[in-house]
C-alpha positions as CSV (number, residue, x, y, z in Angstrom):
1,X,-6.0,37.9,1.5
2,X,-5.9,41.5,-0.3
3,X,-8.6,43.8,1.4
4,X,-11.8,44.8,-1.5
5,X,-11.1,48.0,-2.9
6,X,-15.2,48.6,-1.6
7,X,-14.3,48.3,1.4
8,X,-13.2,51.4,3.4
9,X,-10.4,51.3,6.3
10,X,-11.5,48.3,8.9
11,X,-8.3,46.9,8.1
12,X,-8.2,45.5,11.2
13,X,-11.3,43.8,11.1
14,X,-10.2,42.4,7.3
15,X,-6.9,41.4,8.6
16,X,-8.7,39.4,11.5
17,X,-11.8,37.6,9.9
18,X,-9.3,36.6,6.7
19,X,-6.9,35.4,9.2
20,X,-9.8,33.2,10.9
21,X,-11.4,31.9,7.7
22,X,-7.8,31.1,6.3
23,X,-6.4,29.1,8.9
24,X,-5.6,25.4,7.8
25,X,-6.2,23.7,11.3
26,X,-8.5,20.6,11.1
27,X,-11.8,20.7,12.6
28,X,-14.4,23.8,12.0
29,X,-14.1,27.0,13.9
30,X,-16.2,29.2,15.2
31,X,-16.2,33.2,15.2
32,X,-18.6,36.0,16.3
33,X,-18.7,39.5,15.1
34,X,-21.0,41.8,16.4
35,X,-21.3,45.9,17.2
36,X,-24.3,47.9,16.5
37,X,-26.1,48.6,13.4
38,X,-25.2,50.7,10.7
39,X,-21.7,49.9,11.5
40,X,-21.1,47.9,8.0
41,X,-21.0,45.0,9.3
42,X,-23.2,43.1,6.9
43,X,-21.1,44.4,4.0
44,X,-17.8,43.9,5.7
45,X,-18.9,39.7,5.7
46,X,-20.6,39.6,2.3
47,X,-16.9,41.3,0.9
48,X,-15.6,38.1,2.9
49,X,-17.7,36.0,1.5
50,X,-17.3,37.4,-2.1
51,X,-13.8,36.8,-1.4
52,X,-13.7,33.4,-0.6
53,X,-16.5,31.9,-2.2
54,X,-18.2,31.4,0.8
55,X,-22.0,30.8,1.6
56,X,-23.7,33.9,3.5
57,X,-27.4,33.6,5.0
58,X,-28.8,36.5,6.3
59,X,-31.8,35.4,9.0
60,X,-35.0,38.5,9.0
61,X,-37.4,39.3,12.1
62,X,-39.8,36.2,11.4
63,X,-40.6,33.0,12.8
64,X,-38.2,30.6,12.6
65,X,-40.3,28.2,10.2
66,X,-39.6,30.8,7.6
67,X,-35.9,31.3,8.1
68,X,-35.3,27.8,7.9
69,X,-37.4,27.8,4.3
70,X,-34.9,30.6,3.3
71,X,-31.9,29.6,4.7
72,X,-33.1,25.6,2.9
73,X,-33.9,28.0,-0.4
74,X,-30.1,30.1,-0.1
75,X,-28.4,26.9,0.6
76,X,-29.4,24.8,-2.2
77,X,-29.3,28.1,-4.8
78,X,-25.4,27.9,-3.7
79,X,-24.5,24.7,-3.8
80,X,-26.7,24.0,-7.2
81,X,-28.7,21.2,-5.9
82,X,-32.1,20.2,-6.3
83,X,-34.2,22.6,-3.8
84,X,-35.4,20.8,-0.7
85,X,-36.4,22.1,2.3
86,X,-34.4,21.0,5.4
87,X,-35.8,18.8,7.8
88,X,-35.4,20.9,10.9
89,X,-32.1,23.2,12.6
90,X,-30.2,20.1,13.6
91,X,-30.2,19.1,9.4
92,X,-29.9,22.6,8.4
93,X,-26.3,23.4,10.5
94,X,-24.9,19.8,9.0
95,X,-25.6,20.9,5.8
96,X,-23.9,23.7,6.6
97,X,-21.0,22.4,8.2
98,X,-20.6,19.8,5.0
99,X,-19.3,22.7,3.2
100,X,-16.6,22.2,5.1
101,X,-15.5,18.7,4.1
102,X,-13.2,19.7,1.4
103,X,-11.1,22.5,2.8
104,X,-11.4,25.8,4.8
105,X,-15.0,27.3,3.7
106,X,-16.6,30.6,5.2
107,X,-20.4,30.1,6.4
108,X,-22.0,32.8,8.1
109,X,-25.0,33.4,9.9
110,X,-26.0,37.1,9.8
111,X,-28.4,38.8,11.9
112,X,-28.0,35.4,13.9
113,X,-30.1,37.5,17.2
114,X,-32.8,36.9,15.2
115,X,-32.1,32.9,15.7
116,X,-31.6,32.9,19.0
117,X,-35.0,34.6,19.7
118,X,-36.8,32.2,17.2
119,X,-35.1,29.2,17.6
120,X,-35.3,26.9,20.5
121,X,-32.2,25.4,21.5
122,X,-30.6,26.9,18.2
123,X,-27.1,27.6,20.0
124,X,-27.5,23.7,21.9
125,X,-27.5,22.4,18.6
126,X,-24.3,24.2,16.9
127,X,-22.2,23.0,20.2
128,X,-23.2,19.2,19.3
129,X,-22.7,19.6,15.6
130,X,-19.4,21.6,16.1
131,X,-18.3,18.6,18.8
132,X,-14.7,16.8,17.1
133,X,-16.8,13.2,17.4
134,X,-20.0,14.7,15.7
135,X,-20.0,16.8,12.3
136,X,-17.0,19.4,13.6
137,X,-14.1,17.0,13.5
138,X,-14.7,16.3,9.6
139,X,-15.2,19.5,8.4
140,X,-13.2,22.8,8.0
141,X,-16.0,25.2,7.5
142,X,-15.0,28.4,9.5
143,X,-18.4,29.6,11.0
144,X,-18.9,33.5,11.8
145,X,-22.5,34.4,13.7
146,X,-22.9,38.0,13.2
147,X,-25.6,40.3,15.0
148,X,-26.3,43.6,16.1
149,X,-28.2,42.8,19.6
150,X,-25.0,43.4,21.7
151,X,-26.2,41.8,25.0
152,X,-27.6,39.0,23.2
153,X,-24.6,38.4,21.0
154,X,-21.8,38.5,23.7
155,X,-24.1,36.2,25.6
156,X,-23.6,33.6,23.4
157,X,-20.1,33.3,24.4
158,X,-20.4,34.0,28.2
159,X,-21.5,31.7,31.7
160,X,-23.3,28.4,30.9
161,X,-23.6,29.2,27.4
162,X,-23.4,25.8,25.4
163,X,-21.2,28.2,23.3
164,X,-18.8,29.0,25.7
165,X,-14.8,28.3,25.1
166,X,-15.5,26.8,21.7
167,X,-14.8,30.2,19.5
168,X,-11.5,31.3,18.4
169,X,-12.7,35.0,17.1
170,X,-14.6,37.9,18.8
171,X,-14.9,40.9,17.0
172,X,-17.0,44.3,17.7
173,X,-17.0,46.2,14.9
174,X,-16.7,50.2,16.6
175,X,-17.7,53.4,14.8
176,X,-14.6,54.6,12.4
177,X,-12.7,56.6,14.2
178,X,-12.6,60.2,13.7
179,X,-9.8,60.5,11.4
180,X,-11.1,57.6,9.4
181,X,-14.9,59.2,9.6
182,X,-13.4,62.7,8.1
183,X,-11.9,60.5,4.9
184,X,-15.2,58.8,4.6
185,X,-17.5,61.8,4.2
186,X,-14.5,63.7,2.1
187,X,-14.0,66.6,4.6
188,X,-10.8,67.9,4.1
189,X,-10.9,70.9,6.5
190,X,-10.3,70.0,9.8
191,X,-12.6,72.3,11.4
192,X,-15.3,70.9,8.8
193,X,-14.7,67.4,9.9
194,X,-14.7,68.1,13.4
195,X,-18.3,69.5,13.5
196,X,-19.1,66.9,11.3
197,X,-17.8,64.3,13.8
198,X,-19.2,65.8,16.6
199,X,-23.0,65.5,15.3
200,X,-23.1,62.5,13.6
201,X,-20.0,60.4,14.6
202,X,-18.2,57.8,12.9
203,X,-21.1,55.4,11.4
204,X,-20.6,54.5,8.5
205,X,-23.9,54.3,7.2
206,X,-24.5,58.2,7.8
207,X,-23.3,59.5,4.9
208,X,-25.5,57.6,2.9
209,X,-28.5,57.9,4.7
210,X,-27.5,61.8,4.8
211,X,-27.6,61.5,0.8
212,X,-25.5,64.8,0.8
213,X,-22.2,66.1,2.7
214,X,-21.0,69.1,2.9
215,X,-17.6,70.0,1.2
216,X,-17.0,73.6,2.6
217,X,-17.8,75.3,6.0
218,X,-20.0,77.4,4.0
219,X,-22.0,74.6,3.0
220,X,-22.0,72.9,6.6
221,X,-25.2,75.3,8.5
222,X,-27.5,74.4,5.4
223,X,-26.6,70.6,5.6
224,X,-27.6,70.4,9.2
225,X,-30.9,72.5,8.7
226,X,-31.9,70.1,5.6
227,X,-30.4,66.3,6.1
228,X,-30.1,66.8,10.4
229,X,-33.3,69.3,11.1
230,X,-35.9,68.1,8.5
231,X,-38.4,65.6,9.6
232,X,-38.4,64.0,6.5
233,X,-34.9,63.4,6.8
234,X,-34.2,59.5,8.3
235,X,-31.3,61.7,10.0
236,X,-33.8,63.2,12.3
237,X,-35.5,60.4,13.9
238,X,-32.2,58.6,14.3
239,X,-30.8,59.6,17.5
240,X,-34.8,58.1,19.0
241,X,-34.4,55.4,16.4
242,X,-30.9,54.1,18.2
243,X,-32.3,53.4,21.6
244,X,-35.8,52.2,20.5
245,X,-34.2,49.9,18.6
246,X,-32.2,48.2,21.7
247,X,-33.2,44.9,22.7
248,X,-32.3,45.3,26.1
249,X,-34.6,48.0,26.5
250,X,-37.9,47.9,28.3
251,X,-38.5,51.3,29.3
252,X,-37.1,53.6,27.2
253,X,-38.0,57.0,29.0
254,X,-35.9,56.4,32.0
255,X,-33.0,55.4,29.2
256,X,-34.0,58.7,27.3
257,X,-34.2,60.8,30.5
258,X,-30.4,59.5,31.5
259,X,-29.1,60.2,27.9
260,X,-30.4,63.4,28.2
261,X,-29.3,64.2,31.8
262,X,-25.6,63.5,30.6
263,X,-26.0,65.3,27.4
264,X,-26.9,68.1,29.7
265,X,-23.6,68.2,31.8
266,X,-24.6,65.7,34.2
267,X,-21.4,63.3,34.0
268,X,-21.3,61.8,37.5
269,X,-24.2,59.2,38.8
270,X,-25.0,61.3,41.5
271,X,-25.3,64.2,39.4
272,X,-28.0,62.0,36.8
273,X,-29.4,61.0,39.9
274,X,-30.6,64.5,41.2
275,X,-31.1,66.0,36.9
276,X,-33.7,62.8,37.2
277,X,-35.0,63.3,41.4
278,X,-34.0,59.7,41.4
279,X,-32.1,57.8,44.2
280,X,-28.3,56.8,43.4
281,X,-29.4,53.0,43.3
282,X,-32.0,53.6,40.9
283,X,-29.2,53.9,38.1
284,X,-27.4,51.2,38.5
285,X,-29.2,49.2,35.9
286,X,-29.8,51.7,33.2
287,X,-26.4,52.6,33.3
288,X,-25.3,49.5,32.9
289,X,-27.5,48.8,30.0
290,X,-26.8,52.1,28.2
291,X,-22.9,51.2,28.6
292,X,-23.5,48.0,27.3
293,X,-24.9,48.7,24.0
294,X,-22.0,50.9,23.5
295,X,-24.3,54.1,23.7
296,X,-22.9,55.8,27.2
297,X,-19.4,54.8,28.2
298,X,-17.8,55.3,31.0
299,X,-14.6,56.8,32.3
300,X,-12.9,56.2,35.9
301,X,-10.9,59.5,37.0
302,X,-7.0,59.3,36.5
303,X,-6.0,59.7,40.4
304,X,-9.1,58.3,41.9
305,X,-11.2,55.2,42.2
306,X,-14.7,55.1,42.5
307,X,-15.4,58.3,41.1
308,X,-16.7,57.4,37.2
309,X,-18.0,59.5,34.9
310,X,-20.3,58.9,32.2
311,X,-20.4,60.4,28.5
312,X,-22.2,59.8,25.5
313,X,-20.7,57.3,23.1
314,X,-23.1,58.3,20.3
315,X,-22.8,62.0,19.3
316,X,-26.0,61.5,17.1
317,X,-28.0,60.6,20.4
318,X,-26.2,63.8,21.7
319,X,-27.4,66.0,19.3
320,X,-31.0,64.6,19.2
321,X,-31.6,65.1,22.9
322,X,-29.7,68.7,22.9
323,X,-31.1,70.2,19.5
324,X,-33.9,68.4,18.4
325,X,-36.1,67.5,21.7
326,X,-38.2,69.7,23.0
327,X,-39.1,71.7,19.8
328,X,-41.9,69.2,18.0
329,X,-43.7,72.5,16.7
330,X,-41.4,74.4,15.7
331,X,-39.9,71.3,13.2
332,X,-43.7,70.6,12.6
333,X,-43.7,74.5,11.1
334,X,-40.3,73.6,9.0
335,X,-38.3,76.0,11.6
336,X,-35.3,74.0,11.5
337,X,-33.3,77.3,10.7
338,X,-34.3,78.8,13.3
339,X,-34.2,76.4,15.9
340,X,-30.1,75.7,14.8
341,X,-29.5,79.9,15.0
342,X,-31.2,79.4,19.0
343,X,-29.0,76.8,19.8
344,X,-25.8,78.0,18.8
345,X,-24.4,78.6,22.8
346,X,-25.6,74.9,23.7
347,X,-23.9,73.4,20.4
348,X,-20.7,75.3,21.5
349,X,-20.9,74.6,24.9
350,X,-22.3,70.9,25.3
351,X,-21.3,69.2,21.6
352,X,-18.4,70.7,20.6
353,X,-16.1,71.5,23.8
354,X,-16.8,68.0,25.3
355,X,-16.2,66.5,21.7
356,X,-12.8,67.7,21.3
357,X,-11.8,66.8,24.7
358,X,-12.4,63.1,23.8
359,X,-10.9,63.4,20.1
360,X,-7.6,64.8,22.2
361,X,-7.4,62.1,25.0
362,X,-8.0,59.9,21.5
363,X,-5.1,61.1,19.5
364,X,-2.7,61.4,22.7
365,X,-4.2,57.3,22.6
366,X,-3.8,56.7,19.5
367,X,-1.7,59.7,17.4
368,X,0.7,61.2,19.5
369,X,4.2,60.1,19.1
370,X,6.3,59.1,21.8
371,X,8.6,61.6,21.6
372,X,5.4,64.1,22.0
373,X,4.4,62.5,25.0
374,X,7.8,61.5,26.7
375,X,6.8,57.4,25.9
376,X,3.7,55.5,25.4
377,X,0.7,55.4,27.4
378,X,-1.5,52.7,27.8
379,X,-4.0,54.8,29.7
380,X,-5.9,58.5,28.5
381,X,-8.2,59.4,31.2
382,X,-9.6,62.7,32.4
383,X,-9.4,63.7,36.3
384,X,-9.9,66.5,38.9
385,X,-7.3,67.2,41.5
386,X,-7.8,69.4,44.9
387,X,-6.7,72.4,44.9
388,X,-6.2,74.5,48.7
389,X,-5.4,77.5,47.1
390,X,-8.8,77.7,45.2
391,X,-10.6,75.8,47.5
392,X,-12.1,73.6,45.1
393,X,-11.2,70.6,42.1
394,X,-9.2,71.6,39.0
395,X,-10.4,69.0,36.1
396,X,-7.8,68.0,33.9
397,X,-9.0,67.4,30.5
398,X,-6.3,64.5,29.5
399,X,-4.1,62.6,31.8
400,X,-1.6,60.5,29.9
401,X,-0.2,57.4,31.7
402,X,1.8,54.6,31.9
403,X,0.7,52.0,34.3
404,X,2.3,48.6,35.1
405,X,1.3,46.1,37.4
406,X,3.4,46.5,40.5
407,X,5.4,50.0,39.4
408,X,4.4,53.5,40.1
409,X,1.7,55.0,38.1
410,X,3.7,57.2,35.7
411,X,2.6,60.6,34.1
412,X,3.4,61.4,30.9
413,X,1.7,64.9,29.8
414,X,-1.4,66.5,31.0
415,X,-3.4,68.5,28.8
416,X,-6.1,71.2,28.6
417,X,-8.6,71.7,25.6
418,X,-10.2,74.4,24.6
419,X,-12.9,74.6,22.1
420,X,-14.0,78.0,22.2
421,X,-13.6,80.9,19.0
422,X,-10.8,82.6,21.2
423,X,-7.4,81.6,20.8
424,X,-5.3,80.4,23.9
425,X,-2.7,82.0,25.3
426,X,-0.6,82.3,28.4
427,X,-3.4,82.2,31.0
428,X,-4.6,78.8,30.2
429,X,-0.9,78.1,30.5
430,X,-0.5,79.0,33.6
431,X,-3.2,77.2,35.1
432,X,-2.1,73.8,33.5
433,X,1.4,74.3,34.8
434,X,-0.5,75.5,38.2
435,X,-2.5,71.8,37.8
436,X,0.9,70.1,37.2
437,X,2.3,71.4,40.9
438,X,-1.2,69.5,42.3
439,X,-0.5,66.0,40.9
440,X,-0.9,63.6,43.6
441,X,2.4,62.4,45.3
442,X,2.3,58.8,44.4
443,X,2.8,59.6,40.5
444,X,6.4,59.6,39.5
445,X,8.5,62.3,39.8
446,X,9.4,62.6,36.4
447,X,9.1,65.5,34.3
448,X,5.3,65.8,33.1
449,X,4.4,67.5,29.8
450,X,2.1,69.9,28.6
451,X,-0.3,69.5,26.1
452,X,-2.4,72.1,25.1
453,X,-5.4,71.5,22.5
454,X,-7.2,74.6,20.5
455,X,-10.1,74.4,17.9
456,X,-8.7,78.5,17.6
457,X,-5.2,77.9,17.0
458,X,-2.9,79.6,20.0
459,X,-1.4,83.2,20.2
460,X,1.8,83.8,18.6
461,X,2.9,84.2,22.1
462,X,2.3,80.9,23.5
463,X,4.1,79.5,19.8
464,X,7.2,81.1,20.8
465,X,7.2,79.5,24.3
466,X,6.3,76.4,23.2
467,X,9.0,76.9,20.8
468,X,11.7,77.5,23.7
469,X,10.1,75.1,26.0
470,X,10.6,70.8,24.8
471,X,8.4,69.6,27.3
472,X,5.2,72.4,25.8
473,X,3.1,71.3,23.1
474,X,0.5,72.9,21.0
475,X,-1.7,71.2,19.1
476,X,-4.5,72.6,17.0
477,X,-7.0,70.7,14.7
478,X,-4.5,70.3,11.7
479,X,-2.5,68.2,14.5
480,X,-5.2,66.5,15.5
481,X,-6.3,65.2,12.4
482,X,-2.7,65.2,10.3
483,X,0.0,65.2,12.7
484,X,1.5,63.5,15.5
């Protein structure tokens, strides 16, 4: 099925719910697709829908009395029958499933969260209807539940769940990545999309909501002050807007205090622990819950278990807690100029130069080509390795791997990033090959690369070594976003 021209990228996503609604097995199916909001997720279904001909419900933040009007009101509008209003939930997900009877039809349940808060037993009765003796066995309607309350959602599929084992799709929909995001808001300079990137991300609702983008790096300075800085902006309540609006959260100061601990530089738990005067144990919850809404992920260390770190997933949340917190009066006063000028050292330092360290472990992920790399990894971690001579940990910014069970961890290419205005040179050379003689014993002994990432391109130097040297490789934002 030929992907809407409306929709942008998610081919993945297209190729997977077309593939679920398509299939010709007998008996309905049930999928789930979830992720949080603003991700497109609604449009993404109603283009399937649109597609197919298929019946799409959206449930709203009301009492389940007046979905089930709705949903008796959408229902009957589709099918052209004489409006009635359905009996109760049990009637309503027959009626639903009867769509089924002639062929493979899409149904879905949007914002479905809202059901399972509103509706008792609502998940109860879709495992008897979709039973093969009940109305499941006689009809091929391919059911999607959709909803942006993570926890909630992948509970539906997980322990006792009546759910549970009886759905054959689970799809997150994730934030476009960043080569992806830099098509969808038109930036065709690299260093333009990066800065774009790391502010707002990869949701695809941002540009909209942003009403303007900027097209040149000369335009970029204003665009934060007005659509990122301006109170009347949506943009500027949205990095408090993405945690209030978690479910899972009951106390969202301690949640606010650990986003901004880690925004901060505080990556470790013990680290968040003592930015907070908490004990250790104290986190265990909030980091959990912060990971599991996809807003804070976290990293184990290349070499060395039990020694996580923790980053922001959101670079919107990021920005809020590093920019925009802590100056209410001078916003209040429209100083939004003035407020970006002060901050320019603490965008460089904390935004930016973590930022591009994730977009390179990314592309080595997902960009570079084998022959770049020495083969594929299946692993792109950061770590820190001892170092005697120094007396203290080198960190290694990416650590590209190959790991299979029972084999040797192999190393492929370490890299260093560097997102500063200087361009890098020899010296930072030097101390990645100096990191490459630390690597622990039990990697491979194979030949590791070098990768070297630069927001400031490299010194003509440094290209003529890397020129000389196959196992040195440069790459600058153009590679980053272009090349592999």
């Amino acid at each position: 099925m030929a992907k809407p021209r409306e929709l942008f990228d998610r081919v993945h996503e297209w190729d997977a719910l077309s593939g679920f609604v398509s299939q010709k097995r007998p008996g309905a199916a049930l999928g789930l697709v979830y992720g949080r909001r603003r991700q497109g997720k609604t449009f993404l279904l109603s283009q399937l829908a649109r597609a197919t001909g298929g019946f799409m419900f959206t449930a709203a933040q009301q009492a389940a009395e007046q979905n089930l009007t709705d949903l008796s009101a959408a229902y009957h509008q589709f099918t052209g029958g004489t409006p009635a209003q359905f009996t109760g939930w049990p009637d309503a997900i027959d009626a639903l499933l009867r769509l089924g009877e002639r062929g493979p039809a899409t149904v879905v349940l949007d914002e479905f969260s809202y059901l399972l808060d509103s509706v008792d037993g609502i998940a109860s009765h879709l495992q008897i209807a979709l039973e093969p003796h009940h109305r499941g066995g006689r009809s091929q309607a391919r059911l999607i539940l959709c909803g942006s309350a993570m926890t909630t959602m992948r509970n539906v599929l997980g322990g006792t769940a009546p759910l549970r084992g009886r759905a054959s799709l689970e799809l997150l929909v994730h934030p476009l990545g960043y080569r992806e995001a830099a098509a969808f808001w038109g930036a065709r300079d690299p260093e333009l999309a990066f800065r774009i990137n790391a502010l707002v991300g990869g949701t695809p609702a941002y540009p909209a909501m942003s009403e303007t983008a900027p097209h040149t790096l000369a335009e970029f300075d204003d665009w934060v002050v007005d659509r990122l800085l301006n109170p009347a902006s949506v943009m500027f309540h949205e990095g408090d807007v993405l945690l209030r609006q978690q479910t899972e959260i009951a106390d969202p100061a301690l949640y606010f205090s650990v986003l901004a601990a880690i925004s901060r530089g505080a990556h470790r738990r013990s680290e968040i622990a003592n930015a907070l005067g908490r004990p250790d144990s104290a986190l265990g919850h909030p980091l959990a819950v912060l990971e599991s809404v996809r807003l804070i992920d976290r990293d184990d260390d290349a070499f060395r278990q039990q020694r996580p770190s923790y980053r922001i997933a959101e670079p919107l949340i990021r920005f809020h807690q590093l920019v925009i917190v802590g100056n209410d009066a001078a916003f209040a006063l429209r100083q939004g100029r003035r407020v970006w000028e002060s901050k320019d050292d603490t965008v460089s330092s904390k935004i930016y130069g973590p930022h591009l360290e994730q977009l390179a472990r990314e592309w080595t992920q997902a960009h570079a080509a084998e022959q770049t790399l020495g083969g594929w990894p299946n692993q792109v971690r950061s770590a820190v390795v001892a170092c005697r001579e120094h007396g203290r940990g080198h960190e290694i910014d990416v650590v590209a791997m190959r790991e299979e069970p029972f084999e040797p961890r192999r190393v492929l290419a370490i890299g260093e990033v560097k997102a500063t205005a200087k361009q890098v040179g020899e010296t930072e050379l030097h101390r990645l090959q100096h990191v490459r003689d630390l690597l622990p014993s039990t990697v491979t002994p194979e030949p590791v690369r070098l990768l070297l990432f630069s927001r400031a391109g490299f010194t003509p130097t440094l290209h003529r070594l890397a020129n000389e040297d196959a196992g040195l490789e440069l790459v600058d934002l153009d590679r980053l976003y272009r090349g592999e």
